[in-house]
C-alpha positions as CSV (number, residue, x, y, z in Angstrom):
1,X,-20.2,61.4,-12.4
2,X,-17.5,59.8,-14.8
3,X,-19.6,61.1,-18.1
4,X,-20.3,64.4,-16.8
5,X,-18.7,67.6,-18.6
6,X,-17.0,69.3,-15.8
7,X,-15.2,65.7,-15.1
8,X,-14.3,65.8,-18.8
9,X,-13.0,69.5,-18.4
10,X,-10.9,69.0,-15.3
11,X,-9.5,65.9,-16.9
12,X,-8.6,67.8,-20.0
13,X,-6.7,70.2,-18.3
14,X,-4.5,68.0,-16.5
15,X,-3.9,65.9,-19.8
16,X,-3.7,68.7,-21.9
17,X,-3.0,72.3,-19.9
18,X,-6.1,73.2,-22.0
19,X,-9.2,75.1,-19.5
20,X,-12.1,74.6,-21.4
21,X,-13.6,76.4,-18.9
22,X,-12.3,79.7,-20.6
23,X,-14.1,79.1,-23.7
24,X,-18.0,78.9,-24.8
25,X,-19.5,76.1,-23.2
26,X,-22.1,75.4,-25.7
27,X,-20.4,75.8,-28.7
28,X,-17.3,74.0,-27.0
29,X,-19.7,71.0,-25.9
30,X,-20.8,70.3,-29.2
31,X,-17.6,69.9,-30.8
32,X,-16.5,67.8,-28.3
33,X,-19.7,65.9,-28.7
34,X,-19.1,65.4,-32.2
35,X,-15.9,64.2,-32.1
36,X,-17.1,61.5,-29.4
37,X,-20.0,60.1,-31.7
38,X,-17.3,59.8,-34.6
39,X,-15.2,57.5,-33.0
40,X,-18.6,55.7,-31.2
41,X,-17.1,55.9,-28.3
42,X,-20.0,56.2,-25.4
43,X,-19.4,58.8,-22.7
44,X,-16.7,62.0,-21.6
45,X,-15.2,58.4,-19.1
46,X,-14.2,56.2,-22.2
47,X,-12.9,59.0,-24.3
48,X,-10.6,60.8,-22.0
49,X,-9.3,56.7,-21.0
50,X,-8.2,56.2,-25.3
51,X,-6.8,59.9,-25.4
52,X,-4.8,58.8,-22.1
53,X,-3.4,55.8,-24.1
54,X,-3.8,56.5,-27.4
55,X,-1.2,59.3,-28.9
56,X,-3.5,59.4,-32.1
57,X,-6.6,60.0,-30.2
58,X,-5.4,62.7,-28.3
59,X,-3.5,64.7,-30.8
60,X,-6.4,64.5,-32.5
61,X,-8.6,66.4,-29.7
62,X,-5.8,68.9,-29.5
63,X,-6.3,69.5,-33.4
64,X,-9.4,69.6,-33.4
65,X,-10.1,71.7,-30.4
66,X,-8.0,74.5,-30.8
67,X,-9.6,75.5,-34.0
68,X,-7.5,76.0,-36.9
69,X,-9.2,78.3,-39.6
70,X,-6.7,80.9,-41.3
71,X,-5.4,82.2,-44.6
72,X,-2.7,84.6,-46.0
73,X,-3.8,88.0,-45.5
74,X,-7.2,87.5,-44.7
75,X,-9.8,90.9,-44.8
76,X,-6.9,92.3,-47.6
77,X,-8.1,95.9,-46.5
78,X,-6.8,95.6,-43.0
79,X,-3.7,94.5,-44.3
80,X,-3.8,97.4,-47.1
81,X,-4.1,99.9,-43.7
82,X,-0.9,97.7,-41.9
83,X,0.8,98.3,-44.7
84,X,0.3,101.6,-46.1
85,X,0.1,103.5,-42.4
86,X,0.6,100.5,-39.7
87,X,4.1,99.3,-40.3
88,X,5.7,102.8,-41.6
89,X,4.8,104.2,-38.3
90,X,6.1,101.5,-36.3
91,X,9.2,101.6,-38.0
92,X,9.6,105.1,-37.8
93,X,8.9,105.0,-33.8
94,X,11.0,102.0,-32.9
95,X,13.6,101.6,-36.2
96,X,14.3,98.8,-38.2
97,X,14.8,95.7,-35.4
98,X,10.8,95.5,-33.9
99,X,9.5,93.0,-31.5
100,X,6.6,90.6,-33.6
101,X,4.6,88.3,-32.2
102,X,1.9,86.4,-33.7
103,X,0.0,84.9,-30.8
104,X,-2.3,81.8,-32.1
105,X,-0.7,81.7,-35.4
106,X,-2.3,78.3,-36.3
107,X,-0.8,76.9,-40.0
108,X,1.5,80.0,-40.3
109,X,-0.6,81.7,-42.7
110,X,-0.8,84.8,-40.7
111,X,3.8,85.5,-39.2
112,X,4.3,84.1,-43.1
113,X,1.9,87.3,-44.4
114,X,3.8,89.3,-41.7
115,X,7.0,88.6,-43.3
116,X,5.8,89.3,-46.3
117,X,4.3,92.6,-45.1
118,X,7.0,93.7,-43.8
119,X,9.6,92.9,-46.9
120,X,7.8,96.1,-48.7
121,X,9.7,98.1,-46.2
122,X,12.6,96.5,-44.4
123,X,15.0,93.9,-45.7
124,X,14.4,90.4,-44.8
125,X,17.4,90.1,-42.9
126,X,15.8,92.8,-40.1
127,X,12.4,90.8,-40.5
128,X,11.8,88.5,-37.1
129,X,8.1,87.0,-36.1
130,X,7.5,85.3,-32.9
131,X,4.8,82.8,-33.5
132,X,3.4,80.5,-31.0
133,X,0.4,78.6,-30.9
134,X,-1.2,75.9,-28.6
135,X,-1.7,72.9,-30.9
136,X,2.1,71.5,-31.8
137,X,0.5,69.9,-34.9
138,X,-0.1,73.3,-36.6
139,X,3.5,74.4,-35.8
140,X,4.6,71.9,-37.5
141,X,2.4,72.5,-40.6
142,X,3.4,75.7,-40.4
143,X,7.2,74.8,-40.2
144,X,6.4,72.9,-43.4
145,X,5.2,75.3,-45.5
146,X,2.4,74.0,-47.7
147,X,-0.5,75.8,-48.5
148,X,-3.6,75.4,-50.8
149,X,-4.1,77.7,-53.5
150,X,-7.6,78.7,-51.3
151,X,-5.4,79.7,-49.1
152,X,-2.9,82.2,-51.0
153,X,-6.1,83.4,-52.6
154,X,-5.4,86.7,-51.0
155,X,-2.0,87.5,-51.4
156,X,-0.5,90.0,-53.5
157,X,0.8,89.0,-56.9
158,X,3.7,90.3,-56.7
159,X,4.6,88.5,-53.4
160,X,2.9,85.5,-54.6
161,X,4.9,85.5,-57.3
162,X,8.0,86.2,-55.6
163,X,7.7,84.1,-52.2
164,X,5.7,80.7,-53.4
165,X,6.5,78.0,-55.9
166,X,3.9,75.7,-57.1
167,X,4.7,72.2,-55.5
168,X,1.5,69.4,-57.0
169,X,-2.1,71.3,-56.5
170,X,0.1,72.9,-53.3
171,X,2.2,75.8,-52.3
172,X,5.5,76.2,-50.9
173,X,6.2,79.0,-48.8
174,X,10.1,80.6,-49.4
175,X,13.0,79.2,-47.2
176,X,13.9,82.9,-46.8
177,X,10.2,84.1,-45.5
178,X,10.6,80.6,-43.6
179,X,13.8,81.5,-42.0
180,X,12.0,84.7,-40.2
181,X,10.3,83.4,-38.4
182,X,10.4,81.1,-34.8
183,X,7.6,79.0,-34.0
184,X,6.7,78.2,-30.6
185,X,4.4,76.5,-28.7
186,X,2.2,79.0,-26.1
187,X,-1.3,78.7,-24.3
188,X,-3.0,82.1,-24.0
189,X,-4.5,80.8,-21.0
190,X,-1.6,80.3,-18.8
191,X,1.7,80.6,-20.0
192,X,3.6,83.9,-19.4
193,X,3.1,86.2,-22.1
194,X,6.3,88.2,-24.0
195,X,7.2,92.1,-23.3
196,X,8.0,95.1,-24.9
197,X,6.3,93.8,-28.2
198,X,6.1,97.1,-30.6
199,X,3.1,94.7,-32.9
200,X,0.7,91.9,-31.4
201,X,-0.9,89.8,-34.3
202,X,-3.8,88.0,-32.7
203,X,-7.1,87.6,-35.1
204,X,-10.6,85.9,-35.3
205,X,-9.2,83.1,-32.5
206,X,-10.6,85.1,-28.9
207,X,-14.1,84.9,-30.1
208,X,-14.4,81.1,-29.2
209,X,-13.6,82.3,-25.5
210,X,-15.9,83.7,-22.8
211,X,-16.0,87.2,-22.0
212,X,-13.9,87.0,-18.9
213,X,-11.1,85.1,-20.4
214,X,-11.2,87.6,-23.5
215,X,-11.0,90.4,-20.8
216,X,-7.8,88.6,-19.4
217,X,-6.3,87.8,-22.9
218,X,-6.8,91.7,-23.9
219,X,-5.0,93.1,-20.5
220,X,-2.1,90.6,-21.0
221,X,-1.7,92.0,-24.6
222,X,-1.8,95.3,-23.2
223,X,1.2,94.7,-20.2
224,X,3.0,92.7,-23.4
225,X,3.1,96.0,-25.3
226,X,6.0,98.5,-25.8
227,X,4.6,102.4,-25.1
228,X,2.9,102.7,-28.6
229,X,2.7,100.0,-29.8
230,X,-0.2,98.1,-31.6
231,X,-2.5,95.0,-31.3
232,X,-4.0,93.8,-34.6
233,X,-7.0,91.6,-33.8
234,X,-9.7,90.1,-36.1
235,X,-12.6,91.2,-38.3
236,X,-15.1,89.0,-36.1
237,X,-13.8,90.7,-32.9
238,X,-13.8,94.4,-31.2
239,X,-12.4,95.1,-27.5
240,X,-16.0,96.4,-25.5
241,X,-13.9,98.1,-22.9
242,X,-10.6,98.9,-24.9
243,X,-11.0,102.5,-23.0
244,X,-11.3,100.9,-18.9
245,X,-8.0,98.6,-20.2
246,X,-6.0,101.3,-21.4
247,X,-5.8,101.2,-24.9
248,X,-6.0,104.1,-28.0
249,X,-8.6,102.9,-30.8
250,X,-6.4,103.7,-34.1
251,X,-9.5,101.8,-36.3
252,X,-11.5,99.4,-36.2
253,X,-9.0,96.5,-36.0
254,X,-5.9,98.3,-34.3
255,X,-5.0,99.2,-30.9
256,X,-2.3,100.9,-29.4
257,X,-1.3,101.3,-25.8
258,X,-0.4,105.3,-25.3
């Protein structure tokens, strides 16, 4: 049945490398759904035919599909913990050259508060964030820089101050918090994951997945971990099972492997 969703699913994969099959199907569906009935195209057939020879139409699906919602040091008491106890402790187990990655780093918003973490206790120039995410458009707003003010809402003012210039009703990030970090594109799903990381930065984007393809994501972090070192993960999610995988609860919102 060409308008049937697991037709649509299987075809989206092989455009895309995207399994929709990992993630909720209800909540998924009606996205999808939505972004069908703006366009007034009719049926899963038609769309997957103009995102297979339209650039615009399927860059578009990527977009909006891998959803993009972030913001510089969002929940500012976690990042008051990573700061104040977090990153002093990783520095004083592994030294001064650590391995970062921020997995699903949409805009940037999340390596650029990294950077910015970090510059209250290492110099810039020993600063380096891995960031990768699925959807290339993102990377490249992130590459560029430009945030709303909504979005900086949360910084410090003393970094604000010190890493952002006002650019129109926009943002610019620093060249030199820029310059730390490497962007990348990744899919959680399938690609091979890095190792020896002493931090994982992955928040608020594993609760649009089901429960088996969170457990997957969770034991990848855990192989991509250095002995003691620590996954940060969202407000909006917790690890059930963090015990049966391996990991040492440190709060509510970091993990470490032993």
């Amino acid at each position: 049945m060409a308008y049937d969703y697991e037709y649509f699913k299987k075809e989206v994969l092989s455009l895309t490398g995207i399994d929709l099959s990992c993630y909720k199907e209800k909540q998924m569906k009606r996205r999808i759904d939505t972004l069908i009935a703006k366009h007034k195209i009719e049926g899963y057939d038609k769309y997957v035919y103009g995102m297979k020879n339209e650039t615009a139409l399927f860059d578009e699906f990527v977009n909006y599909i891998t959803i993009n919602v972030s913001e510089f040091y969002r929940n500012p008491e976690q990042w008051k913990l990573m700061d104040e106890q977090i990153i002093p402790e990783l520095i004083n187990k592994f030294g001064k050259n650590l391995k970062i990655w921020s997995a699903a780093c949409s805009t940037g918003d999340e390596p650029y508060s990294l950077v910015m973490a970090f510059s209250k206790h290492l110099p810039l120039g020993n600063i380096k964030i891995n960031a990768t995410d699925l959807d290339k458009q993102v990377i490249a707003k992130a590459k560029t820089g430009l945030y709303s003010e909504k979005s900086i809402a949360a910084v410090p003012d003393d970094l604000k101050k010190k890493y952002f210039t006002q650019v129109g009703p926009s943002y610019k990030i620093a060249d030199e918090v820029k310059a730390r970090v490497e962007f990348k594109e990744h899919n959680l799903l399938k690609d091979t994951y890095p190792t020896d990381c002493h931090l994982i930065v992955c928040r608020n984007v594993l609760i649009y997945f089901t429960e088996e393809a969170k457990d997957e994501v969770f034991r990848k972090y855990y192989k991509s971990l250095a002995s003691k070192g620590i996954l940060f993960i969202g407000s909006t999610e917790q690890i059930i099972n963090y015990k049966e995988i391996g990991y040492d609860r440190k709060s509510s919102f970091f993990y470490q492997k032993p």
